[in-house]
NUBA-595277 format. One record per residue: residue number from 1; residue in one letter; x, y, z of N, C-alpha, C in turn. Coordinates in steps of 0.001 Angstrom, whole numbers, plus 500000, padded with zeros to 6 digits. Example, Ala and Ser with C-alpha at 12.3 -4.5 7.8 and 13.67 -1.06 7.14 Angstrom:
2
NODE:1:A:513190:494310:507800:512300:495500:507800:513200:496700:507800
NODE:2:S:512850:497750:507080:513670:498940:507140:512900:500030:507870
//
This chain:
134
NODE:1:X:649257:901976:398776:649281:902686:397505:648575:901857:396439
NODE:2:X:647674:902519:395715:646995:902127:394805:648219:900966:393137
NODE:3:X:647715:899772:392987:648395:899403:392154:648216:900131:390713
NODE:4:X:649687:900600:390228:649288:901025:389106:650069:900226:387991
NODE:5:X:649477:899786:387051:650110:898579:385862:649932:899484:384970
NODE:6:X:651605:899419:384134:651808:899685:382921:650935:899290:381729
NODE:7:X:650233:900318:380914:649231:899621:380003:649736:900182:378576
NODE:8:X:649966:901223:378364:650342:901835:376984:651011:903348:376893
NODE:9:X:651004:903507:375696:651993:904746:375168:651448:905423:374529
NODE:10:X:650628:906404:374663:649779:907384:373711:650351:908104:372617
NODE:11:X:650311:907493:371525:651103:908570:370437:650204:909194:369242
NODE:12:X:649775:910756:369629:648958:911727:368442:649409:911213:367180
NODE:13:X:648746:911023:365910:648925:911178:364591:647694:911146:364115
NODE:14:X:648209:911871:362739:646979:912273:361888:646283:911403:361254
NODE:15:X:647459:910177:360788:646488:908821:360046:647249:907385:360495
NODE:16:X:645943:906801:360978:646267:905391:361412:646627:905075:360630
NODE:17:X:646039:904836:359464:646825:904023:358619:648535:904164:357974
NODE:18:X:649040:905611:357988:650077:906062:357072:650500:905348:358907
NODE:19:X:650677:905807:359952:651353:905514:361355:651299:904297:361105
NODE:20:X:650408:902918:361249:650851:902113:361456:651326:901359:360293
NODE:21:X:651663:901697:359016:652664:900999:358169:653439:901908:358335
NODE:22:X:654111:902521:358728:655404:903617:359518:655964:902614:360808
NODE:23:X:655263:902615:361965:655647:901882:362691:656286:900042:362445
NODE:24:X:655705:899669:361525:655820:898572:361023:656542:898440:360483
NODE:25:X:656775:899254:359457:658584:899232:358457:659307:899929:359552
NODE:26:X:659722:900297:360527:660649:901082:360956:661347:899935:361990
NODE:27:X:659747:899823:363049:660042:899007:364287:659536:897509:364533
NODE:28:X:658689:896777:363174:658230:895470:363389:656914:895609:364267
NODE:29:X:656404:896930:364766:655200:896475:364897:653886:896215:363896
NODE:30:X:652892:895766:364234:651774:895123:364025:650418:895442:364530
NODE:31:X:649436:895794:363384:648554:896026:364456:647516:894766:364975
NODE:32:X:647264:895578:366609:646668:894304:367522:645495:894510:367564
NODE:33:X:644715:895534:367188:643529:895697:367917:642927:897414:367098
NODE:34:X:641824:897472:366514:641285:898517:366237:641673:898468:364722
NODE:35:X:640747:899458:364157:640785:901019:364695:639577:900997:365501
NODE:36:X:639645:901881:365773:638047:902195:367164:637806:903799:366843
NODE:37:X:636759:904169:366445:636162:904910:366402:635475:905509:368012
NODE:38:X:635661:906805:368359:635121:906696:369848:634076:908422:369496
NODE:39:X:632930:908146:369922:632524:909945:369580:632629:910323:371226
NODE:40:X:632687:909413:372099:632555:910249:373506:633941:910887:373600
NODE:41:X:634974:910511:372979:636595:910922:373406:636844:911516:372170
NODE:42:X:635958:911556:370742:636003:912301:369779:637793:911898:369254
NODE:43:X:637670:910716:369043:639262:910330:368482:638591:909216:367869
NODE:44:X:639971:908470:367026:639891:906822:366941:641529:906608:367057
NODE:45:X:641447:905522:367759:642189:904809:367838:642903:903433:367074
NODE:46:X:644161:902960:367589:644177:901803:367124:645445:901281:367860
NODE:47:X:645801:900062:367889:646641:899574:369012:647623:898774:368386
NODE:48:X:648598:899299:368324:649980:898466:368186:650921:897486:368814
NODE:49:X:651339:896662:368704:652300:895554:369759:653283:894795:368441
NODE:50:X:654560:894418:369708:655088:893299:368742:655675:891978:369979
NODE:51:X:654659:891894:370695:654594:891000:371408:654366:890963:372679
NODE:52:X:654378:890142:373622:654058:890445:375335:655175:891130:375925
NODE:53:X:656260:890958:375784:657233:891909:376051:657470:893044:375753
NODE:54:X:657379:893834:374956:657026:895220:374658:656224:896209:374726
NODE:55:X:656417:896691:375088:655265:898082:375468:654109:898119:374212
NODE:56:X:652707:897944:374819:652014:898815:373320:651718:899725:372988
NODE:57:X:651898:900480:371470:651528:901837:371511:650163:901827:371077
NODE:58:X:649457:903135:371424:647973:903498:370931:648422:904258:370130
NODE:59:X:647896:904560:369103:647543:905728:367802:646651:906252:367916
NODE:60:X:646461:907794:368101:645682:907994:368165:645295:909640:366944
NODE:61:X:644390:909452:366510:643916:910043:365210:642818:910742:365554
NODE:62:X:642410:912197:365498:641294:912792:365534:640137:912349:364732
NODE:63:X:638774:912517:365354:637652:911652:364741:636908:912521:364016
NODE:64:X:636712:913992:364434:636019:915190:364282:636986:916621:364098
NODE:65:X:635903:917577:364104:636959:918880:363851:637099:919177:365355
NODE:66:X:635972:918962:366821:636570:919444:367615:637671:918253:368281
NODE:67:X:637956:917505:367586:638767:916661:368531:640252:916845:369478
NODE:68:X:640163:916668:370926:640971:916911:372032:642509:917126:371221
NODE:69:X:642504:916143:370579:643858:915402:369887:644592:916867:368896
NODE:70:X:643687:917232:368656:643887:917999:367759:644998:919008:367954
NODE:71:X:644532:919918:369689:645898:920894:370233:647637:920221:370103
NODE:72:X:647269:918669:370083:648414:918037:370384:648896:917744:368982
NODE:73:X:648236:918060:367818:648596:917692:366576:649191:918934:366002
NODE:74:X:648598:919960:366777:649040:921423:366104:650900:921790:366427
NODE:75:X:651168:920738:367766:652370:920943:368665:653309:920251:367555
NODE:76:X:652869:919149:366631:653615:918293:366194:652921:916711:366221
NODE:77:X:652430:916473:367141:651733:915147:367656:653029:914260:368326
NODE:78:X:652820:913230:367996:654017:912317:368859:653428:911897:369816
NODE:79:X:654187:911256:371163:653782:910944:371908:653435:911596:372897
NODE:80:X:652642:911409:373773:651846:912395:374581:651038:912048:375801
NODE:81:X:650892:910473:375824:650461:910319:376910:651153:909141:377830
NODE:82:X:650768:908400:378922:651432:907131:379232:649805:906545:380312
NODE:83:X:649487:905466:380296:648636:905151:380395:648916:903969:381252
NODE:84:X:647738:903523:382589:647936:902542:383566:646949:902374:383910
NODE:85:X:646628:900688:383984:645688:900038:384129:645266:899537:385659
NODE:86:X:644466:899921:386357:644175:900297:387962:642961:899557:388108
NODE:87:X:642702:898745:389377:642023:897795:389654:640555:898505:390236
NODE:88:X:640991:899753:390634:639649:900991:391413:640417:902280:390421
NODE:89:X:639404:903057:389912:639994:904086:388980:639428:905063:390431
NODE:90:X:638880:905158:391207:638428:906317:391938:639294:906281:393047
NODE:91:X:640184:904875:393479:640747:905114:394660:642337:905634:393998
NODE:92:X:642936:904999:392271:643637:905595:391813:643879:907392:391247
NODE:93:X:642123:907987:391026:642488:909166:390975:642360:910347:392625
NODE:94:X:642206:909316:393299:642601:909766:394741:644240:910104:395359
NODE:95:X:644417:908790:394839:645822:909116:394752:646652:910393:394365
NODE:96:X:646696:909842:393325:647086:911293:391956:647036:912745:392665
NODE:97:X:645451:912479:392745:645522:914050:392836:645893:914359:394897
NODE:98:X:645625:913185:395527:647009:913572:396838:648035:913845:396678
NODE:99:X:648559:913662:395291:650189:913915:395120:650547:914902:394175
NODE:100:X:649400:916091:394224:649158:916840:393082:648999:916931:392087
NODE:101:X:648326:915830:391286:647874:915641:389913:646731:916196:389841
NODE:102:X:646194:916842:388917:645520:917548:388228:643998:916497:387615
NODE:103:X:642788:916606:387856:641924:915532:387448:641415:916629:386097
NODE:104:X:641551:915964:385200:641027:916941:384080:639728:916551:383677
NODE:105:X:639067:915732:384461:637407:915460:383957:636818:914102:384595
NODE:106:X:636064:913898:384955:635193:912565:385819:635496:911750:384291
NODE:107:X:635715:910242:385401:635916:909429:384391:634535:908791:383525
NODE:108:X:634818:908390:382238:634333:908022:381061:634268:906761:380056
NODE:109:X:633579:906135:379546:633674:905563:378991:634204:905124:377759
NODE:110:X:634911:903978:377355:635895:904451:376183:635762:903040:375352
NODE:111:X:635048:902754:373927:634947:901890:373292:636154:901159:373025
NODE:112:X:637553:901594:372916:638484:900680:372648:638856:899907:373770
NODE:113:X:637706:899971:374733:638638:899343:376326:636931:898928:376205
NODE:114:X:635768:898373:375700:634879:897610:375893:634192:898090:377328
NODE:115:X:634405:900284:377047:633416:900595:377679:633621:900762:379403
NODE:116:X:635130:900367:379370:635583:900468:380917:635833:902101:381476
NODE:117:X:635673:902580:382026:636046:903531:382391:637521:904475:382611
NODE:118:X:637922:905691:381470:639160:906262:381823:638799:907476:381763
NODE:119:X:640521:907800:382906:640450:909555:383435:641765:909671:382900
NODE:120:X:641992:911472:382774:642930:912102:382474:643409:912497:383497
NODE:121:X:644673:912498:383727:645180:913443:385341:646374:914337:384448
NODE:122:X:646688:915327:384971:647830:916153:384553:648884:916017:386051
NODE:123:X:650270:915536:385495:651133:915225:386937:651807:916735:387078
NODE:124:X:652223:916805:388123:652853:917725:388390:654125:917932:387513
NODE:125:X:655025:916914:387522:656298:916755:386278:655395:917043:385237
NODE:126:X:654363:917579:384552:653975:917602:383228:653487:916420:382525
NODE:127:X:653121:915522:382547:652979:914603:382349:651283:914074:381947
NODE:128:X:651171:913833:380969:649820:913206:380820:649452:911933:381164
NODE:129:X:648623:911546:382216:648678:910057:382459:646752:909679:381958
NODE:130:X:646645:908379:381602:645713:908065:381486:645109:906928:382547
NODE:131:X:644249:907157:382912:643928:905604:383883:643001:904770:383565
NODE:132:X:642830:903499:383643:642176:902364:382856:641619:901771:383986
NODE:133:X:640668:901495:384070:639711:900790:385162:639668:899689:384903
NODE:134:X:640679:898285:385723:640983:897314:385150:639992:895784:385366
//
């Protein structure tokens, strides 16, 4: 079985900035990394942590009017995805979709990951997973 490592927590919002001084007065996080502007994934991002032990969250903020993010902003936004960092992204979306996951598009390139390659799978439980080509 393909290794899959815990990498992040996808959470929709409308503004990085109002989210991450929200997250920060609430829960002590900090931001680690970004914002990132992406036009191929038509979002920006930005990356939250409050240390190696804790999960990090992504923020993620529509970049444009058609942006993906957007259906998920109309729902409410929140969190929405869960994301894992995979050593072969092609033998990991092999996997997946042997176990009925859903490939929602050939994988892509993504500036907040320095251009590494990620896919979307839809799980059968409903579930949005992201995969990170590690």
């Amino acid at each position: 079985m393909e290794l899959f490592e815990f990498h992040h927590v996808g959470i929709a919002v409308r503004s990085l900035t109002d989210s991450a001084s929200a997250f920060e007065a609430m829960f002590g996080y900090k931001v680690d990394s970004g914002p990132f502007d992406d036009p191929i994934q038509d979002v920006s991002v930005q990356f939250l942590s409050r240390g190696a032990n804790d999960p990090c969250l992504e923020l993620v903020a529509p970049l444009g009017p058609n942006s993906p993010i957007k259906q998920t902003l109309k729902k409410g936004g929140g969190t929405y995805h869960i994301c894992y960092q995979v050593p072969d992204i092609h033998a990991a979306i092999q996997h997946l979709t042997s176990n009925n996951a859903f490939l929602l598009g050939d994988p892509k390139p993504a500036i907040a990951f320095e251009m590494r390659e990620i896919a979307w799978l839809l799980t059968e439980p409903g579930v949005l997973v992201e995969l990170l080509q590690g």
